[in-house]
C-alpha positions, 0 to 999 in steps of 0.5 A: 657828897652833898645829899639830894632829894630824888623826884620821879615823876609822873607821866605827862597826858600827852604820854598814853600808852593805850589800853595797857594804862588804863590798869596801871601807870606807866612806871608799873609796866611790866619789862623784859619779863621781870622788871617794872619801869619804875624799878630803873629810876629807882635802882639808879638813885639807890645806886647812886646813894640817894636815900630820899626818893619820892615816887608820884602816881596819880592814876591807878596807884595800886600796882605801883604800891605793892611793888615798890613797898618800903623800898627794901628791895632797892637797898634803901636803909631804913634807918637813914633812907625813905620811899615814899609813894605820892599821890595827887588827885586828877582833875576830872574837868580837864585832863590838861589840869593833870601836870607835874607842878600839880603833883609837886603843889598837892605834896609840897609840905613833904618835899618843903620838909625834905632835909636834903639841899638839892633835887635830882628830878627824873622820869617814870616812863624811860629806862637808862642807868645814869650815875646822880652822884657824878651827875650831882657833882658835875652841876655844882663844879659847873655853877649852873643853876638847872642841869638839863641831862640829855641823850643825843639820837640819831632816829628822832624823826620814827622814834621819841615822839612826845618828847622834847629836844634840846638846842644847845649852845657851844658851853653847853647851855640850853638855847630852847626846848621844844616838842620832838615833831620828827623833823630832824633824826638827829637831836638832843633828846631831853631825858626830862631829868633836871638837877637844881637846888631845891629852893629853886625847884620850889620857887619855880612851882610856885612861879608856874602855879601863879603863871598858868594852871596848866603849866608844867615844870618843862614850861617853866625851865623853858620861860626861864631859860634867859633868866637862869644859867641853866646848861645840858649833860650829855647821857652816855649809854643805852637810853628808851622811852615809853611814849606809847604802845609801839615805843613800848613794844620796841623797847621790850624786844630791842634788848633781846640783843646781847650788846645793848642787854650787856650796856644797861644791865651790869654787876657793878649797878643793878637794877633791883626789883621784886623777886619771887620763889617761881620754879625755873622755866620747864622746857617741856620736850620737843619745844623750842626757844629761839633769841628770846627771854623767858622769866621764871615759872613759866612752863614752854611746850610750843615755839618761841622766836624774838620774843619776851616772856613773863612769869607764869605764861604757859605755852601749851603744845603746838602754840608758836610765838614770833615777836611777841611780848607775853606779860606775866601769868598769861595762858597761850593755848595749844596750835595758837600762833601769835606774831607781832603780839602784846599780851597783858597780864592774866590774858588766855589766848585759847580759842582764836588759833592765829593773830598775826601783827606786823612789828610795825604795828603791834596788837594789844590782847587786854589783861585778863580777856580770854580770845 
């Protein structure tokens, strides 16, 4: 199989999950309890034997590092294979400076000494399984020059805000690209996942620096799409993007259900991430757990309902959790009732006996603050 270089890249300014980014980068979001977004590029490409992969971060790198590591939890070889954790340096003038062409500019000498003769690019911020091997071999049958992978929805006009969508023609070639504005609930969601030799992803870095500073890689393919064969691949599966608080919110609670769990979550492809030694979860007598997952180390004494819960929490005796998403180590305390909730890391919820949220407009408890 011919090797490839794999790129996942860092979000774009219009990608803000507020108050939860300001600590990490959205690929070092914690998910369903026990992951962390970056985990699912990551495992897909080792899955997929792409054993150079390069992970860019710009902002907040240090969760991101000590998660990712050496890469040994993702099966990398290595004696053959390599993880690295990029880094570029954000303009403080301007955050519209802050694009992926300036995040490939500032690494270039590593992705120009890079062996491999083609790059698999894809996101930090969206959680799908795809095989880069078989998606790999289908561009090069085709004699594209861009492969474009896309998914096709049905609910654009509520969800996959900030994305772009793609028109295709009847051979599957790309006809335009443009922002997602909800007008259609059915379109082609690009899955900002591009396949190209790598001469060209570096011709096209340098044709987007001398064109515009503040150009991205999405505007150049868009620029180019007379000029090359560039075509779409269709994605089959379960497929989610983290555009913002409530896509994250969502994401988290939609795989309480079995059937879409059971699509993204199988034995012949896992998804690798850190592991730890925790205890398992200590259900304490008269407490109760309803359509939920709760991950290792956390002690339960109240009720938990269609929720998400991370390592550590602790939910003491009387406290009642509806639609929430609990991340790791977090303290909800006794006769407190929580409903439509995202509680980050290390937050205490002890005093304040009730906050009630709507699913539709999700409250945030900031990690490490005690209520």
């Amino acid at each position: 199989m011919p090797r490839a270089l794999g790129i996942v890249t860092p979000s774009g300014n219009n990608i803000r999950v507020n108050g939860m980014d300001f600590f990490r980068p959205i690929s070092a979001f914690s998910f369903l309890g026990r992951y962390r977004i970056v985990d699912f590029p990551v495992s897909n490409m080792s899955n997929s034997d792409i054993e150079h992969i390069q992970v860019y971060v710009s902002q907040n790198p240090r969760s991101l590092a000590e998660h990712l590591g050496t890469g040994r939890t993702y099966n990398i070889n290595s004696k053959r294979g390599k993880l690295q954790l990029l880094f570029n340096q954000d303009s403080k003038v301007n955050e519209i400076y802050n694009t992926d062409i300036r995040a490939y500019s500032d690494n270039m000498d590593l992705i120009e000494l890079a062996s491999e003769p083609y790059v698999i690019i894809t996101p930090g911020y969206m959680i799908f399984k795809q095989d880069y091997s078989d998606l790999l071999k289908e561009h090069i049958a085709s004699g594209a020059e861009v492969t474009l992978l896309y998914h096709k929805v049905d609910n654009a006009d509520k969800t996959f805000r900030n994305c772009h969508t793609i028109a295709l023609n009847r051979q599957k070639g790309i006809k335009s690209i443009s922002v997602n504005d909800g007008s259609d609930p059915e379109t082609n969601i690009f899955m900002d996942t591009y396949v190209m030799q790598k001469d060209l992803f570096i011709k096209l870095i340098h044709k987007a620096q001398k064109r515009s500073s503040v150009y991205r890689l999405i505007d150049m393919i868009n620029e180019e799409i007379d000029e090359l064969d560039i075509r779409g691949l269709p994605h089959k599966g379960y497929f989610s993007a983290v555009t913002d608080f409530k896509s994250y919110y969502d994401a988290n609670l939609e795989l309480l259900d079995f059937g879409k769990a059971n699509d993204l979550f199988t034995d012949e492809w896992p998804i690798y991430t850190v592991t730890t030694d925790a205890c398992p979860v200590r259900y304490v007598k008269g407490s109760r757990v309803k359509n939920s997952v709760v991950a290792n180390g956390c002690v339960v004494e109240g009720a938990v309902e269609n929720s998400v819960i991370g390592r550590g929490v602790e939910i003491r005796k009387g406290a009642s959790l509806k639609n929430c998403v609990i991340l790791g180590h977090a303290v909800i305390g006794e006769g407190v009732r929580l409903e439509g909730q995202v509680v980050d890391k290390w937050a205490k919820v002890v005093n304040i006996k009730q906050i009630i949220a709507s699913p539709d407009n999700p409250g945030y408890v900031k990690r490490g603050d005690v209520l």
